[in-house]
Every structure is written in structure tokens, then in C-alpha cells.
C-alpha positions as a printed NumPy array, in Angstrom:
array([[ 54.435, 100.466,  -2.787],
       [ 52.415,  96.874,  -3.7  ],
       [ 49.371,  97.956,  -4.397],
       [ 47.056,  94.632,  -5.241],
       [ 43.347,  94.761,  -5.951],
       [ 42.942,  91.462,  -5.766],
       [ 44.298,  88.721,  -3.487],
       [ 47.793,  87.779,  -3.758],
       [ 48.9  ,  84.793,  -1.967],
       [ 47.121,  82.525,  -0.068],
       [ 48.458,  83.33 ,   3.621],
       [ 45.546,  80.634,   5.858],
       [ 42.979,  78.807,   5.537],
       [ 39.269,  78.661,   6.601],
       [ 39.399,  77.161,  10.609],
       [ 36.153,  75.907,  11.103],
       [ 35.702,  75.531,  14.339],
       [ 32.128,  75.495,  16.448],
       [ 30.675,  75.189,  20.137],
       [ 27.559,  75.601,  22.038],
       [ 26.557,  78.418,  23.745],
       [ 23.093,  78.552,  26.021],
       [ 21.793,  80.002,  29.11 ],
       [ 22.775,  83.251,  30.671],
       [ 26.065,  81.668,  32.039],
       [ 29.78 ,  82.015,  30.497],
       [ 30.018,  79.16 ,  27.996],
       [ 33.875,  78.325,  27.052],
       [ 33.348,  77.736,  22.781],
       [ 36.104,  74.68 ,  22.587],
       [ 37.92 ,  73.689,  19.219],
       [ 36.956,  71.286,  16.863],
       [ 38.783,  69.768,  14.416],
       [ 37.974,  70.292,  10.377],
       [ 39.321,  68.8  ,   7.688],
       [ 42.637,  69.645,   6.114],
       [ 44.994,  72.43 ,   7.494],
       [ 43.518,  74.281,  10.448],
       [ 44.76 ,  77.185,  12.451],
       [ 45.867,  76.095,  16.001],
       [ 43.521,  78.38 ,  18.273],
       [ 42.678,  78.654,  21.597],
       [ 38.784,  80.19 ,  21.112],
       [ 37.571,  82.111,  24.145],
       [ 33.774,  82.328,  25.152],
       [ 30.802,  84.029,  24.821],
       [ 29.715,  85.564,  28.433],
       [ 26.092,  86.179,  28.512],
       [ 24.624,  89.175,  30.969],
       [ 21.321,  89.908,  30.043],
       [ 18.863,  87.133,  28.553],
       [ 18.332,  90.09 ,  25.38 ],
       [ 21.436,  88.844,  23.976],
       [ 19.775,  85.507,  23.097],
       [ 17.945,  87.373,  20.858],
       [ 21.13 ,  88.647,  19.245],
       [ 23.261,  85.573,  19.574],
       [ 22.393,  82.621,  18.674],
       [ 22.242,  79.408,  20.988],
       [ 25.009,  77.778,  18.769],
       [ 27.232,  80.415,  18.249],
       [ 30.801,  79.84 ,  17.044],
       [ 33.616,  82.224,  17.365],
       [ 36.071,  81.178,  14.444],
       [ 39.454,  82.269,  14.051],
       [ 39.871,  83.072,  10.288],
       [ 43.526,  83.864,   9.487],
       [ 46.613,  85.065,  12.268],
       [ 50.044,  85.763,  11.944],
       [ 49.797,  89.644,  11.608],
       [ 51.345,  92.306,  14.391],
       [ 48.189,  93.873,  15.561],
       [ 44.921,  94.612,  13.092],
       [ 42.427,  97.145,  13.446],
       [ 39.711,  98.361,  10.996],
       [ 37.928,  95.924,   9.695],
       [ 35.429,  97.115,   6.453],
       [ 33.279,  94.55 ,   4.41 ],
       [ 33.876,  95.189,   0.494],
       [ 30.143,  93.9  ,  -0.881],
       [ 31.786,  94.288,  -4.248],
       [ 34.626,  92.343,  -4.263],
       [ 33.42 ,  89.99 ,  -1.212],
       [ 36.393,  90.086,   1.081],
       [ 37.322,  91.809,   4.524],
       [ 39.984,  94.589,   4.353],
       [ 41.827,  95.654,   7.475],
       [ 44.997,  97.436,   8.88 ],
       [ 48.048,  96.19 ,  10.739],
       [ 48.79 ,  98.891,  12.874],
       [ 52.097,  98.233,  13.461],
       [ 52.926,  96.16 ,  10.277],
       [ 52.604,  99.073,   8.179],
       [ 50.07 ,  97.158,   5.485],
       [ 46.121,  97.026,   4.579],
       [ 45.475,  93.392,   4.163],
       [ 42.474,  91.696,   2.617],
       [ 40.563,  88.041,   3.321],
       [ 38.237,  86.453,   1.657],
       [ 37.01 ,  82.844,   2.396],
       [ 38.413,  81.302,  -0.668],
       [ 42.127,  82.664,  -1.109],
       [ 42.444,  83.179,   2.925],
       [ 44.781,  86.426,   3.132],
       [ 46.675,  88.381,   1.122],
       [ 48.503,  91.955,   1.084],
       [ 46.737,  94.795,  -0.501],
       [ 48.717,  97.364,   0.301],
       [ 52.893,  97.403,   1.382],
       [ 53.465,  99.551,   2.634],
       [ 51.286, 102.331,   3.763],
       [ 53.562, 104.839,   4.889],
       [ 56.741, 105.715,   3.218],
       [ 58.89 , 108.495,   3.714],
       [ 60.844, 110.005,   6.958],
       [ 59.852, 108.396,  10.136],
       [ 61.422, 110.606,  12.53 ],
       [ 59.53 , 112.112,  15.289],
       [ 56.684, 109.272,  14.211],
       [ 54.653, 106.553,  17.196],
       [ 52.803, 104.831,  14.417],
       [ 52.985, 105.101,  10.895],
       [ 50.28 , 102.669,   9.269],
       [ 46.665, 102.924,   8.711],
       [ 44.236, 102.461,  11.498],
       [ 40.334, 102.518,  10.85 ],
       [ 38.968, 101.96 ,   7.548],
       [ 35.709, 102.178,   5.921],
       [ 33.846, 102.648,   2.297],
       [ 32.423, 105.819,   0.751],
       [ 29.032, 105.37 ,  -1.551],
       [ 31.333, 105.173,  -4.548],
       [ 32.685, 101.478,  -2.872],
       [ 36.201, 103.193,  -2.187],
       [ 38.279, 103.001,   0.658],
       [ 38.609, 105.895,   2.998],
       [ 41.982, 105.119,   4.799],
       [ 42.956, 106.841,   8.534],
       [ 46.68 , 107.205,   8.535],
       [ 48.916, 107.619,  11.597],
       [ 52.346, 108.236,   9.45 ],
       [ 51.082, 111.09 ,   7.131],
       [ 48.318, 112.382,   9.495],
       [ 45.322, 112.733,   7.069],
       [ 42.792, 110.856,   6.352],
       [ 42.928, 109.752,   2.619],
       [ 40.902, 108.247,  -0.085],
       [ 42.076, 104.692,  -2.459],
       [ 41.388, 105.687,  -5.877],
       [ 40.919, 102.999,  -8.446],
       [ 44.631, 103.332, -10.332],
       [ 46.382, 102.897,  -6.466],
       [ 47.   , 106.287,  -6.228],
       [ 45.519, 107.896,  -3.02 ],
       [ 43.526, 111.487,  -2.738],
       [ 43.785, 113.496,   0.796],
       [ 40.057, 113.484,   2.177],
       [ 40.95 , 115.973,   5.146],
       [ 44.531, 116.551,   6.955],
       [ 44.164, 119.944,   8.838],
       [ 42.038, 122.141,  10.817],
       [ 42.302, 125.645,  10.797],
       [ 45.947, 125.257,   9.532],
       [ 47.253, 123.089,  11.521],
       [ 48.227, 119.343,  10.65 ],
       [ 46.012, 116.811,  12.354],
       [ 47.538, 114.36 ,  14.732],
       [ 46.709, 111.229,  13.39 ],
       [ 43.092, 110.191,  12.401],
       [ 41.977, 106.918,  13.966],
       [ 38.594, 105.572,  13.453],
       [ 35.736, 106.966,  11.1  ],
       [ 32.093, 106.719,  10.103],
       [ 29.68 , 108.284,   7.173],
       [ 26.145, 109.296,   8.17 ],
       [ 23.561, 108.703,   5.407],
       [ 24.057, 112.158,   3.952],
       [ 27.545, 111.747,   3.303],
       [ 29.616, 113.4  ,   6.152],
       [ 32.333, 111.497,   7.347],
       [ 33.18 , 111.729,  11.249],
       [ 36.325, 110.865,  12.66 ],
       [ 38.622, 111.017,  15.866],
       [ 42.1  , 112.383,  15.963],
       [ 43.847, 110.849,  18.806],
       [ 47.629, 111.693,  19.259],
       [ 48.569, 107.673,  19.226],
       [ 50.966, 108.541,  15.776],
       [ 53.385, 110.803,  17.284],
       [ 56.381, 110.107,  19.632],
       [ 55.804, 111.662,  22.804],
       [ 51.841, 111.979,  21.856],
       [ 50.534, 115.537,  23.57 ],
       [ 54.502, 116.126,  24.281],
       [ 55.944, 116.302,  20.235],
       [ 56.99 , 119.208,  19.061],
       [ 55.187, 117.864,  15.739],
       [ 52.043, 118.681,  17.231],
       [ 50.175, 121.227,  15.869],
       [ 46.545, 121.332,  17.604],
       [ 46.341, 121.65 ,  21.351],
       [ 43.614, 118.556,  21.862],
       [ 42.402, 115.379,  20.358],
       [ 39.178, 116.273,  18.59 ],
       [ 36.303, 114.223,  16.741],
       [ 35.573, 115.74 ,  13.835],
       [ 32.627, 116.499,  11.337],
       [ 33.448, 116.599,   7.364],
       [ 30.676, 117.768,   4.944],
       [ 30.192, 116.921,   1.495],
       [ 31.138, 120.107,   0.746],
       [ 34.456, 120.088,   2.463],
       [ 33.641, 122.031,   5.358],
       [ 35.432, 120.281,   8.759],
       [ 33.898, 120.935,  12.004],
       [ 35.436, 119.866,  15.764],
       [ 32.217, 118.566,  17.727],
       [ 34.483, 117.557,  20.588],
       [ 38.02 , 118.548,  22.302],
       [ 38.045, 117.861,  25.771],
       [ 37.984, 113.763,  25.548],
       [ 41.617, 112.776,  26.487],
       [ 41.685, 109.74 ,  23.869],
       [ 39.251, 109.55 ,  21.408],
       [ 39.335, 106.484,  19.064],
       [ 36.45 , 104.134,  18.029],
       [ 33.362, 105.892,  16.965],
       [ 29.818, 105.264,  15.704],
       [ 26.255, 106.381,  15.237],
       [ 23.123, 105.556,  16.492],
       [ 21.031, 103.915,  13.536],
       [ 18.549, 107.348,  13.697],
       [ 21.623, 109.569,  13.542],
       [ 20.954, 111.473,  16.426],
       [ 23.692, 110.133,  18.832],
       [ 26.963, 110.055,  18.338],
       [ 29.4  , 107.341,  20.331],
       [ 33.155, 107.818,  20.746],
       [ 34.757, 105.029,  23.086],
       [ 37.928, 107.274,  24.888],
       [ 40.787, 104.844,  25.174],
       [ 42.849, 106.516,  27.557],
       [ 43.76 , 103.959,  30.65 ],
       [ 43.   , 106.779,  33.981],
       [ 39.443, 107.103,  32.184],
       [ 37.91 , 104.135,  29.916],
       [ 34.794, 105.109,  29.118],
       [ 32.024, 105.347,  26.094],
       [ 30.969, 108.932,  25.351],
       [ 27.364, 109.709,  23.629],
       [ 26.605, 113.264,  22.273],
       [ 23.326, 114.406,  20.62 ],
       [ 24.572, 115.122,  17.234],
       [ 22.237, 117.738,  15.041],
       [ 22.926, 119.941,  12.407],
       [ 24.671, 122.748,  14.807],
       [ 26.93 , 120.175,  16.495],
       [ 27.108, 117.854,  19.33 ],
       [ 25.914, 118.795,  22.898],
       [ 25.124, 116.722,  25.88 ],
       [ 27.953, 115.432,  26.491],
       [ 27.461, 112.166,  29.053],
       [ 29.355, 108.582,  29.98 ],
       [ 27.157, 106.205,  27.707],
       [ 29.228, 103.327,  29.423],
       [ 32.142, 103.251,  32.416],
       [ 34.521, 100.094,  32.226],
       [ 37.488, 101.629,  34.28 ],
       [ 36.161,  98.618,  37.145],
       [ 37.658,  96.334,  34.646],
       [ 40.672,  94.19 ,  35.114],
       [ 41.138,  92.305,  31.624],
       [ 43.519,  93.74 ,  29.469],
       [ 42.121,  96.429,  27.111],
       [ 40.184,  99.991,  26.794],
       [ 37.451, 101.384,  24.331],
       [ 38.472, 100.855,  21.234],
       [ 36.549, 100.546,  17.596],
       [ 32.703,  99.853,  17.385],
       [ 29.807,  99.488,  15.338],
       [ 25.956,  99.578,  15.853],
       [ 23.538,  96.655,  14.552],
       [ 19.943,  97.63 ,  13.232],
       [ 18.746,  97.344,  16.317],
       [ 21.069,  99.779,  17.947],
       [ 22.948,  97.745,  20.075],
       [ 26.588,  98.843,  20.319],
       [ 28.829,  96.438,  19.491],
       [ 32.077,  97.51 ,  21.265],
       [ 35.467,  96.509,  21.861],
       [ 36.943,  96.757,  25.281],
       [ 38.678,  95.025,  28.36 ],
       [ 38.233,  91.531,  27.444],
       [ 36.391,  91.849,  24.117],
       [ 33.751,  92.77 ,  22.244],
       [ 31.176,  94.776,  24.545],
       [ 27.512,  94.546,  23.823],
       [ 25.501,  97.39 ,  25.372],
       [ 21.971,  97.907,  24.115],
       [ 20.831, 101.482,  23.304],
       [ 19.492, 102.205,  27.218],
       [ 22.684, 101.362,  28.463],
       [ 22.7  ,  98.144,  29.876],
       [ 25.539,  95.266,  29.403],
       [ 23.95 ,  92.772,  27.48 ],
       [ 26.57 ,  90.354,  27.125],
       [ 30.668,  89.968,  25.885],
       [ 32.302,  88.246,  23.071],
       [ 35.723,  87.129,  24.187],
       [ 38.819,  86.193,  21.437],
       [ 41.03 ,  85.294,  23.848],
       [ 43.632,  87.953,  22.337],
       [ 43.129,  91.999,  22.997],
       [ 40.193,  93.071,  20.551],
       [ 40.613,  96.344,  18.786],
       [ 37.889,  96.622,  16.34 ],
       [ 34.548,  95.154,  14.727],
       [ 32.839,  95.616,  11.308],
       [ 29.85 ,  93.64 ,   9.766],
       [ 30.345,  91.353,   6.686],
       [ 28.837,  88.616,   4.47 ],
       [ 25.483,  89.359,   4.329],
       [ 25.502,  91.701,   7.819],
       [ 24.535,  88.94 ,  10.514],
       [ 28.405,  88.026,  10.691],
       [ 30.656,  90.297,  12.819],
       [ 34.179,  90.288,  11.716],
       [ 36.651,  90.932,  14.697],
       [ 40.838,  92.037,  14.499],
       [ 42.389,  90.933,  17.386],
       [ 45.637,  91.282,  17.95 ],
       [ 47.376,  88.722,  15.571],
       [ 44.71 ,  87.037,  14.527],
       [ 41.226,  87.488,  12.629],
       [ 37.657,  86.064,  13.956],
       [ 34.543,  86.278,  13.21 ],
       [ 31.053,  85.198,  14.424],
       [ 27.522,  84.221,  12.925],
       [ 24.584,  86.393,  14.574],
       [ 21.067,  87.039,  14.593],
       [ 21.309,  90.727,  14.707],
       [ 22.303,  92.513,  11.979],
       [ 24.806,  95.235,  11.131],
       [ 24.978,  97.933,   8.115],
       [ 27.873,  97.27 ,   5.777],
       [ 29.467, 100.894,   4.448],
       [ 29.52 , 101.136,   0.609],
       [ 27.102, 100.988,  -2.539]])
């Protein structure tokens, strides 16, 4: 396993690319050219609902297309420390890391090794930071969710409930007292519900405390995956990815568990390619979600605010730089975007 802390080689460059966005009308964002070598990208548009987005995105708003070439990234997590991006390939089987000098390097290859019989997906997935700055790592191939120490050497955070093996953790969050909260999806085993690896009869979203003590809020959603919490950390949001029912859950979360269950947002009228997938709340508590077509913004009442669209299927969003810049994994490819709203970076 290549374990590198810092980047390694230089993979891309920087595209700099910018547009105009204005009004409450779909704006196409076309390319411009930049000096020296430049990624050549196709950007999409920024589709604008409700006029409270204009608050949120700026008139001038640029999506940029940052690095590409990868098999399809997920679980993007600013490092403050070290100033660069880290995120999965899902189906590469490595944790990469960006930053705007050195482009893109490898930071870890590979993720998973060992026997991959019986196995769907064996990489990492989501990704985030604990208060300590170290990376908390969901992983399809060995089912746990796991902890980078400093030497390279990883620490199991969580891999079973009430004896049995999870399925494979997908997307987590920490609330401000330390409990990490996770879904547990099925999307890492061959045959998903079907494998005879499969040890718990449902796809949970989980509760670990400080102390250790794991707690299943939910089992009835078919396909949880992306999940976040309100800023006041009294609603949780899991996006359920499965295709017969795309929808975005909410739950009041207290100290006894979640209850009131209820459809925060229904996209299963949409055509473009994609589902719930990974999201992340700005200060305001606007949900920035990926879905069909992109990146879904929903303010905290419930109404469709407005859509940032790639061009390639989104999969997940995290806030970087200095918070107002929303990082998204697309696909192949890596963008991000300069807002007005800002986002909480995990981490010291």
C-alpha cells in the first residue's frame, strides 16, 4: 500500500475557466481559455429556481473543472491543515488528494487489499475529519468504517452491530459533540440484499458515541447514502438513492433517537441521470445536495432554490478554501465553485 502524506505527482493543472450567471433563468457557464495547459471541459450551467439563490450564488459564478481522469470520485473533505481536497475513487480503489499548486496526486493505493470474492465495491466512499484533523475513511471492501492514523496505519472506528458485520458504510458526519453518523447501504456486496455475506437484515443509519456506543436510528430506508445535519443539530437528512424511490429523508434527531420520519424532498419526477447522493448544509441551512442532474439546493422549508449542473453525474459535495467554495466529484472529473454562502469545514 502507497501511503503519501503529501502530494506526489503532479496529475493537472488549475483550468480557469469563468461565465456569467444572472436572472432567475438557466445560464449555460461557457469555457474560457487561460494561459498554459488547460483541461478540455465542457462546463454545464447554473439553473436558477427561486430568486433566494442570488443570495447564495453569486451573479458571476464560475463552475471550474479542477483535475479529471479518475473512474468515479465521491467524498470530498477539505484538510485546513495541509490545504488540499482529499477524495475517493469509488471504483479506482484509491484516496486521492488536490491542492491548487501540485494539481493531483495519490494518497492512498490501494485501499482495499485482500480477497475480493463475493465483493460489489471495494474502495472508500465518503470521507471526512475528526477534531484531531484525521481522516475517518468509509470502506466498501472491508466493511467498517476506519480511522488514518499519522504513521499510515489505519484504526477500525466501528464495523458491526450487535455482532454482525456491517454492509458497507457510505457517507458520514460528526455532530459538535463528537458522534459520528453514518449510512450502511448494501452497494459493497455482490448481489447487495441477496449475498450470502450479509449479515444484518436492512440498511441502517447509524449513531456512534464518543464512548463507543453504536445506535441504528433508521432501518426501513431501502438505500441510504449521503447524509447531513441541520446546522442546530436537530434534523437529521439522509438522501435514499434507490431508483423506484429517490427521495431526501429528514428525522428529528435528539438524544433518544430519531423520530418523525418524513420526505424532506421527492425527485423521482426527474429524468436526468442520477439519485440522492452525498450532501452538505451551509450556515444558513440550505442543503446542498447531489441528485438527478447535479447539485440540488433546497433551503431549510423545503423549497428548490436552484441547481448546479457539471455536466457529468454528481455524487458528492464538501466545502473548502476558506468555506464559500464548494468542491464537487463528479464522475471523472473534479469542480468546484466560488459562493456567497458558506459551509463548515470538518476538522480542528
Amino acid at each position: 500500500m502507497r501511503f503519501c502524506p503529501r502530494p506526489c505527482h503532479l496529475i493537472v493543472l488549475l483550468a480557469a475557466l469563468s461565465a456569467n450567471c444572472a436572472g432567475s433563468e438557466s445560464m449555460p457557464l461557457e469555457e474560457e481559455s487561460a494561459p498554459g495547459p488547460t483541461l478540455d471541459t465542457t462546463i454545464g450551467e447554473i439553473v436558477r429556481v427561486d430568486p433566494r439563490v442570488d443570495t447564495l450564488i453569486p451573479a458571476d459564478a464560475a463552475i471550474e473543472k479542477v483535475a479529471e481522469g479518475f473512474t468515479f470520485i465521491e467524498g470530498p473533505v477539505w484538510d485546513r491543515q495541509n490545504s488540499r481536497l482529499l477524495f475517493s475513487d469509488v471504483r479506482g480503489n484509491e484516496i486521492y488528494q488536490w491542492t491548487e499548486v501540485d494539481g493531483s496526486s495519490t494518497f492512498i493505493d490501494p485501499v482495499f487489499e485482500g480477497d475480493r470474492t463475493g465483493k460489489r465495491s471495494i474502495s472508500s466512499n465518503g470521507l471526512t475529519l475528526d477534531r484531531e484533523g484525521r481522516l475517518i475513511i468509509c470502506e466498501h471492501g472491508h466493511r467498517r468504517i476506519s480511522r488514518l492514523e499519522e504513521d499510515g496505519s489505519r484504526t477500525v472506528v466501528v464495523e458491526a452491530y450487535e455482532g454482525g458485520q456491517l454492509n458497507s458504510p457510505n457517507d458520514a458526519v460528526f455532530s459538535s459533540d463528537g458522534s459520528l453518523y453514518f449510512t450502511d447501504p448494501p452497494y459493497g456486496l455482490e448481489g447487495l440484499e441477496e449475498s450470502p455475506d450479509r449479515e444484518l437484515e436492512f440498511n441502517g443509519v447509524y449513531r456512534l458515541r464518543p464512548d463507543g456506543e453504536l445506535e441504528l436510528l433508521v432501518h426501513d430506508q431501502t438505500r441510504p447514502n449521503g447524509i447531513a445535519l441541520s446546522r442546530d443539530e436537530t434534523t437529521l437528512y439522509v438522501a435514499n438513492s434507490d431508483a423506484e424511490k429517490k427521495v431526501w429523508m429528514a428525522y428529528d434527531i435528539d438524544e433518544s433517537g430519531a423520530s418523525n420520519a418524513r420526505v424532506f424532498y421527492d425527485v423521482n419526477d426527474q429524468t436526468d441521470p442520477g439519485a440522492p447522493d452525498g450532501m452538505k448544509v451551509d450556515l444558513a441551512g440550505n442543503l446542498f445536495a447531489t441528485g438527478p442532474g447535479g447539485v440540488w439546493i433546497i433551503s431549510p422549508d423545503g423549497t428548490h432554490l436552484g441547481t448546479i449542473k457539471t455536466g457529468e453525474r454528481t455524487a458528492n459535495v464538501g466545502w473548502g478554501d476558506d468555506g464559500h467554495t464548494l468542491y464537487m466529484t463528479s464522475s471523472t472529473s473534479l469542480y468546484r465553485i466560488r459562493l456567497s454562502t458558506e459551509g463548515h469545514i470538518p476538522g480542528p
